[in-house]
C-alpha positions as CSV (number, residue, x, y, z in Angstrom):
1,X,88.3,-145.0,-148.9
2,X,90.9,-145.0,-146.0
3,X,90.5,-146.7,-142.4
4,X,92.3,-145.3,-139.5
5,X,92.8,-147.3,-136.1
6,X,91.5,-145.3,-133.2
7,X,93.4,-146.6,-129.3
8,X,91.4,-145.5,-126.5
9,X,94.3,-145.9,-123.7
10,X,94.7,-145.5,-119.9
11,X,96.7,-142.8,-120.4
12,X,96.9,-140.8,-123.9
13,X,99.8,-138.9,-122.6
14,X,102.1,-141.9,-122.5
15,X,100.9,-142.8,-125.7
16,X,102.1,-139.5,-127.4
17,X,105.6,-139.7,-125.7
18,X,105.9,-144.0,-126.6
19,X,105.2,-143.2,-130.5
20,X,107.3,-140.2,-130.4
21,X,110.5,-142.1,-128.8
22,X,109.4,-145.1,-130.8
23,X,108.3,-144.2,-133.7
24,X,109.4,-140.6,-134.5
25,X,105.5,-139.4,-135.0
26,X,104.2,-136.3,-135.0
27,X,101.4,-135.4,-133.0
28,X,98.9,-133.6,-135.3
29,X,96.3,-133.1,-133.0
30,X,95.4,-133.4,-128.8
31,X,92.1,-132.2,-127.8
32,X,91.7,-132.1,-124.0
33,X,88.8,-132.9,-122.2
34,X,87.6,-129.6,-120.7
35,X,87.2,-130.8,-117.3
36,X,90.6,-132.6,-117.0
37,X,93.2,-130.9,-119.8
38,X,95.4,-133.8,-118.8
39,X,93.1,-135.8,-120.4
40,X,92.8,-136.4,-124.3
41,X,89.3,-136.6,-126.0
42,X,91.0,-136.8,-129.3
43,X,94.4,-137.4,-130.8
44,X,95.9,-137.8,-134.3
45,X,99.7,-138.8,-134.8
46,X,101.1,-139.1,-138.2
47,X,103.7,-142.6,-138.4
48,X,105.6,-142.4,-141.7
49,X,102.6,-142.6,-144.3
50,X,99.9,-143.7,-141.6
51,X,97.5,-142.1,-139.1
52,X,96.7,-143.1,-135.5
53,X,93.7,-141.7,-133.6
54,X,93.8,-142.2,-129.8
55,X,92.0,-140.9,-126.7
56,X,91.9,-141.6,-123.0
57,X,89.9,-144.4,-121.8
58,X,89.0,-144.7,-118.2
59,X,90.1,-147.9,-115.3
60,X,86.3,-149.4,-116.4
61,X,86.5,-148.9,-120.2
62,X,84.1,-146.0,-120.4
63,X,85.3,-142.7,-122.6
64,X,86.4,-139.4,-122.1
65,X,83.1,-138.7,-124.3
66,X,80.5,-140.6,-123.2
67,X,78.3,-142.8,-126.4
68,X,74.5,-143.6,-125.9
69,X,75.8,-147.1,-125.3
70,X,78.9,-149.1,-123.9
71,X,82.0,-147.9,-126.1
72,X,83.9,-150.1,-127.6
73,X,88.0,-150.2,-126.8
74,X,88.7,-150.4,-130.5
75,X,87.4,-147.7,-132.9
76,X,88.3,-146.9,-136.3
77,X,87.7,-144.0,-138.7
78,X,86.7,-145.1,-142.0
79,X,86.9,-142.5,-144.9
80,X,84.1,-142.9,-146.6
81,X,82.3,-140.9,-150.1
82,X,78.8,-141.2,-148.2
83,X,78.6,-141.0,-144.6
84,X,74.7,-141.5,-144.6
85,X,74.8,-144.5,-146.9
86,X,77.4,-146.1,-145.4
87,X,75.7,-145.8,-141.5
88,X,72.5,-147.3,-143.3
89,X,74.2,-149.9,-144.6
90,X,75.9,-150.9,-141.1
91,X,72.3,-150.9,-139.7
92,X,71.0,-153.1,-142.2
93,X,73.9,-155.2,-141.8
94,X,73.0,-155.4,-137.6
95,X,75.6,-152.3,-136.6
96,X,74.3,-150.5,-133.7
97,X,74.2,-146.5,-134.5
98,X,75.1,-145.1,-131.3
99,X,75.7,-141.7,-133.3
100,X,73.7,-140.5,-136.1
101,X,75.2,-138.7,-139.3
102,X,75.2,-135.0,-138.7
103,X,76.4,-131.6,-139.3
104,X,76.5,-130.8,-135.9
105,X,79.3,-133.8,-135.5
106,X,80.9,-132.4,-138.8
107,X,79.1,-134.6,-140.9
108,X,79.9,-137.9,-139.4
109,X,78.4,-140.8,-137.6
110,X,78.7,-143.8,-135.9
111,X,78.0,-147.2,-135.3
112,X,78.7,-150.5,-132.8
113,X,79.5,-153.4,-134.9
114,X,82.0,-156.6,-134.0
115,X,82.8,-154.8,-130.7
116,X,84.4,-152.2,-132.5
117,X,83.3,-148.5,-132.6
118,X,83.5,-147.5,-136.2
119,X,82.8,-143.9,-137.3
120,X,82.4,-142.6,-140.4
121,X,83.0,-139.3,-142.2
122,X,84.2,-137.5,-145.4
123,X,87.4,-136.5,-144.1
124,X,89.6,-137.1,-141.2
125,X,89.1,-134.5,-138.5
């Protein structure tokens, strides 16, 4: 099991340029938003051994992507061996599913819990 910290920013661009200059990363993925490429829906740099998943945030704290409910700021990606299970669990435990395990999302989910956003999947997109 792996977690993965997951920034929604103001602006994802700066954030790829501030961990390349800073950090040296290497940007695996950017996903633009279809209506604004400038704009990041999803992002993956790699930091030495570590991941960080980012995306653009907008002025009010809403998402690129809009959720069934308020987003969180903070989201993490949590590698997990049973997607299903663990989303159950979360619900039981008072998490808010905002999405439900599918294979139309690749086989993850997601739930509210603690403020956060957590999803979680098999793999790492």
């Amino acid at each position: 099991m792996s977690v993965t910290p997951y920034l929604m920013v103001p602006k994802a661009t700066e954030l790829i340029a501030f961990v390349e200059n800073v950090f040296d990363a290497e940007i695996l993925a950017r996903v633009p938003l279809d209506s604004d490429p400038e704009r990041v829906t999803h992002g993956e740099a790699r930091l030495g051994d570590g991941s960080l998943f980012f995306a653009d945030g907008g002025a009010d704290g809403s998402q690129c992507q809009e959720l069934p409910v308020e987003p969180a700021h903070l989201q993490l990606w949590v590698t997990v061996p049973d997607p299903t299970a663990t989303l159950e669990r979360a619900t039981a435990a008072g998490g808010q599913v905002v999405v439900p395990v599918s294979e139309d999302m690749g086989g993850m989910g997601g739930f509210i819990a603690f403020g956060a956003l957590w999803w979680v999947s098999t793999t790492t997109p």
